[in-house]
N, C-alpha and C positions, 0 to 999 in steps of 0.2 A: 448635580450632586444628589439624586435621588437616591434613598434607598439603596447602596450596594447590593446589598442580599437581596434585596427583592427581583435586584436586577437580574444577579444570577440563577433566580428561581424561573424568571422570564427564560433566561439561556436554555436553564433545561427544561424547560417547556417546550422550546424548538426541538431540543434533544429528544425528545421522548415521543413528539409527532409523527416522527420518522421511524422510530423504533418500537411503535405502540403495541404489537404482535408479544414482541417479549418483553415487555411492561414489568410485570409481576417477577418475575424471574430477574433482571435486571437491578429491580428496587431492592431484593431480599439480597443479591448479594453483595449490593453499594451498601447496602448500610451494616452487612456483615464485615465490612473494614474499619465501621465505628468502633468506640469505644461501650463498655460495655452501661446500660443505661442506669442514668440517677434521675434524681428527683429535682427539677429547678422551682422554690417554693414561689409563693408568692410575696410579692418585697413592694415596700414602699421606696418608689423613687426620688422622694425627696430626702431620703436617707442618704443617698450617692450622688445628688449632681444640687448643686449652687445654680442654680442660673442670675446671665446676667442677664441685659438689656437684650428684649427681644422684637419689643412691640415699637415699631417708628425707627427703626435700626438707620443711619443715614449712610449711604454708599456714593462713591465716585466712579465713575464707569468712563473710559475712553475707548473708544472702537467706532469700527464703521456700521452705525446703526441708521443712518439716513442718507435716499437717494441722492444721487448728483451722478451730472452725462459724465463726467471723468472716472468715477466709480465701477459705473456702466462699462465704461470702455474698454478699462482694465478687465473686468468678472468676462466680455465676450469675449478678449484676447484673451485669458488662461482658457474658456472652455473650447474656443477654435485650435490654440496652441496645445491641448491636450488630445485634441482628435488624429493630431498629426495630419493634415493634409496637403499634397504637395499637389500641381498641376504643370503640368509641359510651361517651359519660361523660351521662347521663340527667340530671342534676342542674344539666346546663350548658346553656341554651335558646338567648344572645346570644354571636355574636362579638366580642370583644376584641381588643386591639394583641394579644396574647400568646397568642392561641387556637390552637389547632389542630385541621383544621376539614374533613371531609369532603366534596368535591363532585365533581359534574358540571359540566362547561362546556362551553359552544361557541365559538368565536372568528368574527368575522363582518365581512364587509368590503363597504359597500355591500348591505348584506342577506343578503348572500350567505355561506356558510359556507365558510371557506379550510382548504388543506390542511395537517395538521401542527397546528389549532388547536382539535381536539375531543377531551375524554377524558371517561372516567367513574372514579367511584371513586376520587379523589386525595385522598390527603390532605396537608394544607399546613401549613407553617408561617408564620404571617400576618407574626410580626415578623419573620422571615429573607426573608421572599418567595419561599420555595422549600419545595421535598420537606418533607414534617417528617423525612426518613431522612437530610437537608442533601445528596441523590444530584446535587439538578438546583433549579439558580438562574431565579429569571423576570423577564421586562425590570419596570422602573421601574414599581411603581403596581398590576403586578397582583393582589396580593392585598390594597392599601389598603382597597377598595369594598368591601371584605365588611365590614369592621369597624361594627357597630352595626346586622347586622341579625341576621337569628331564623334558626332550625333553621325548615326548611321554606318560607322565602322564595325566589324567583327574581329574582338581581339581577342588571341588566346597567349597564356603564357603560363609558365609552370606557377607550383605554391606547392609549398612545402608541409606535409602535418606533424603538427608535433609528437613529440617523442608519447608522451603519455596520454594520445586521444583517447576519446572512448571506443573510438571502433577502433577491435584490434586489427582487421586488414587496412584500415588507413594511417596507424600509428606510425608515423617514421617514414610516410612514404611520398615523394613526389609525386606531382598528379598533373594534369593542365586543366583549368575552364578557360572557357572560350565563352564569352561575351558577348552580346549585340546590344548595342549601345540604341536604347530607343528614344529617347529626348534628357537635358538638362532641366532639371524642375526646378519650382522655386515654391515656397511656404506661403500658404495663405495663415497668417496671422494676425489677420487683424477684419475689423467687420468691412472696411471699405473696400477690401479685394475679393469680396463674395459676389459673387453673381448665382445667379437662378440654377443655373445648371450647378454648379459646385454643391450649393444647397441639398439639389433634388438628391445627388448622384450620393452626396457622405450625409443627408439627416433627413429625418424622418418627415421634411417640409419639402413644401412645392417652390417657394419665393423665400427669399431673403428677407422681406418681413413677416412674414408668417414665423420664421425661426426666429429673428430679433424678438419679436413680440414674446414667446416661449422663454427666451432668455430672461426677458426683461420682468417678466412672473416670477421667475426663478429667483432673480436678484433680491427683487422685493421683499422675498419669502427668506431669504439669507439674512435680508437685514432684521427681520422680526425674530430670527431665530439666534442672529446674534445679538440681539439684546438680552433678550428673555432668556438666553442662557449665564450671561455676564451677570445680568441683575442677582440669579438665581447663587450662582457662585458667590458672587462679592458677598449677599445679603447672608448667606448661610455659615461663610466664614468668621464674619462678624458677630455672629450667633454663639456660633461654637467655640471661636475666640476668646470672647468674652464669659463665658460659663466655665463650671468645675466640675470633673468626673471624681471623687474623691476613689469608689473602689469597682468595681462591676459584682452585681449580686452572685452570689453561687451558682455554679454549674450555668450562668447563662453563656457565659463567652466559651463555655465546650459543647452547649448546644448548639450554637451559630456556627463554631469549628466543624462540626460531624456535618451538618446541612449545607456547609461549602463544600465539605469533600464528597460529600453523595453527590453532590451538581455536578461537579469536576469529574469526577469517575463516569457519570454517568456518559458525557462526554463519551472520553474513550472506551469508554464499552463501544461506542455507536462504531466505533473503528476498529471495534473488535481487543482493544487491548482494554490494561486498566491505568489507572493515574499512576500506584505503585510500581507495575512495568514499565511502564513508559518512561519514569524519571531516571531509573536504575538502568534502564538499557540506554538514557542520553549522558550515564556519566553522572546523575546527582544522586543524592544520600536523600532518601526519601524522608525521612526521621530531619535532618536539615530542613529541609523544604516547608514541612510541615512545621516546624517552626517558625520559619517567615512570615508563613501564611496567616500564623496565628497570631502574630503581632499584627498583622493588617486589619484581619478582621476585626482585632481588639479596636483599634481606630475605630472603626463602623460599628460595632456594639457601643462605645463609647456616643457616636452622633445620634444612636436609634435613643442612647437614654435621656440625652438632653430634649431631643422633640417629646418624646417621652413627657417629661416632667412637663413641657410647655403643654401639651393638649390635656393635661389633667390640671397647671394652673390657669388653663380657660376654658373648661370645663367641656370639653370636646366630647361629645357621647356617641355610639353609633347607633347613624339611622338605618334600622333594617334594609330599608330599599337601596336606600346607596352603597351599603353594602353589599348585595346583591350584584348590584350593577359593576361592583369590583372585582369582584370572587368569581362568580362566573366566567363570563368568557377566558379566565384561566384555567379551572378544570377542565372548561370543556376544551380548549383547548390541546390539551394533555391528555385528551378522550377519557376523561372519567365519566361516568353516567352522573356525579353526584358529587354533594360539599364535602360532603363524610368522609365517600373512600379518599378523597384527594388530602383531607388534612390528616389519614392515617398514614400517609404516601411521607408526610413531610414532619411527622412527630418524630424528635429526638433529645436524646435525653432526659423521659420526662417531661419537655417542653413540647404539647402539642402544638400540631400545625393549625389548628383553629385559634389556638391562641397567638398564633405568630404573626396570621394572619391577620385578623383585627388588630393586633397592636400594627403591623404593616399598616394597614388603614390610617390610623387615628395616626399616626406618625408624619403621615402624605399629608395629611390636614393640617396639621403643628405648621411642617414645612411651608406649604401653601400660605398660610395665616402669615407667619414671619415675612415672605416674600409680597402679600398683598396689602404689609403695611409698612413697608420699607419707604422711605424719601431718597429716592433714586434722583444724582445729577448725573448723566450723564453727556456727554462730552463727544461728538460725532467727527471723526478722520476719515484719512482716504486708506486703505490697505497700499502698504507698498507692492 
């Protein structure tokens, strides 16, 4: 629940890495879709927000935050089950509706071999008619003909494309592949059917413990990150919950507006269009959208004012250096040479970007506080 806006200033920070050349050109005409600029004064926030209970906040937390080999088992079966890996199954000679089933094919039109309609090495799913990885579907019937013959067979039979394919010479047109059937595979799904070779051959490991071991990091680091994100959550809503926004000071929540749509735009500049073209050539009312949007953000100006209020009632100050240590690696990021040119990049409305910025700061600290004095019980299961 961090900072929204902040988060989006991170986005376009990526954005603008990539597009750092037209920089200047870019920023002048994102912000030439703002609104035209006022003055956001300066306000006391305890004018607009009640807080309630912020300090000792108590939360209940249920998730899987603690190791156990069952947990384990499960985390290596989704990530083996996600690699999709299939291996020759020796025991299985005839295709079945349910097989899944290694081949070569050619696709051939008039005798002739068409383009786009030859691979090796596929393996298929016969009852899906597609990938056995479910990556890529195949017209009607192609994988029917295999059914009832042998590993080591070469079948060919027609298939038919449909009436509205994309290629117009194969719209509507009969065709034959022909098939060589090169073994019936079976799924490695689970960690007991790994051996050394399947390891080396689909991951970036020599043995099957060296990759368990890699998982079993992974896992751990799943479970720290599902706590500390739950804690964060639960403790934040409780926060916010519990407090009152009574109004939003002037012109802030259309300074946060304009600073969303310059990130967003910035965006599709990078693609060459802009936010306003884009929504109108997908069929939406830009003037609509922008309304949505401004309800959301009102939500997130809403939460910046309650930490707000909390890091000036405990008296939260900023220390130059750690702010430094904030600020930075975002300009530089964004290849500014400087604090300056960057918080001139992000003033709107009136509302400078050096101002947004330290209140971003001191906000991340509110946050943190609340969350580092929370009485968290949580509650440790297994993921289904």
């Amino acid at each position: 629940m961090r900072n929204k806006l902040l988060a989006l200033v991170l986005t376009g920070v990526m954005v603008l890495s990539v597009t750092a050349c037209g920089k200047e050109e870019t920023e002048k005409s994102s912000k030439q879709e703002t609104k035209e600029e006022t003055t956001v004064p300066e306000y006391d926030v305890n004018d607009y927000v009640t807080l309630g209970d912020y300090k000792g906040v108590e939360v209940t937390l249920e998730g899987e935050y603690e190791y156990s080999d069952e947990g384990f088992d499960k985390y290596v079966q989704t990530a083996i089950a996600n690699r999709g890996i299939y291996v020759p199954d020796d025991s299985q000679t005839e295709v079945k509706e349910d097989s899944i089933v290694n081949v070569d094919y050619v696709g051939s039109q008039d005798g002739v071999a068409f383009d786009g309609g030859s691979a090796e090495d596929q393996t298929l799913d016969v009852a899906n008619n597609s990938m056995a990885n479910g990556s890529t579907g195949f017209i009607d019937g192609f994988t029917a003909g295999l059914v009832g013959h042998s590993v080591g067979e070469e079948v060919a039979y027609e298939v038919t494309f449909p009436e509205q394919y994309q290629s117009a010479d194969l719209a509507g047109q009969t065709v034959v592949f022909t098939f060589q059937i090169n073994y019936i595979a079976k799924a490695i799904d689970s960690k007991d059917k790994l051996t050394d070779d399947i390891v080396a051959d689909n991951f970036s490991y020599d043995t099957v413990d060296e990759y368990l071991a890699s998982l079993k990091e992974s896992y751990e680091k799943q479970l720290e990150s599902n706590l500390e994100n739950d804690k964060e959550t639960s403790v934040m809503n409780a926060v916010i919950n519990g407090s009152t926004v009574s109004d939003i000071p002037e012109g802030l929540l259309q300074a946060r507006v304009d600073m969303t749509l310059y990130l967003m735009d910035l965006q599709y500049q990078s693609y060459g269009t802009t936010l306003k073209d884009y929504a109108e050539s997908s069929g939406y009312d830009y003037d609509t959208m922008v309304e949505s949007m401004t309800e959301n953000v009102k939500t997130d100006v809403e939460t910046e004012l309650i930490l707000q209020a909390i890091a000036e009632a405990e008296g939260f100050e900023i220390d130059e250096d750690e702010y430094n240590d904030f600020i930075t690696p975002l300009y530089q990021k964004m290849g500014y040479k400087d604090a300056e040119s960057f918080y001139d990049a992000f003033t709107f409305d009136g509302y400078t970007g050096e101002r947004y910025f330290r209140l971003a700061f001191l906000t991340e600290k509110a946050e943190d506080f609340c969350i580092e004095n929370a009485v968290v019980n949580a509650t440790s299961t297994i993921a289904d």
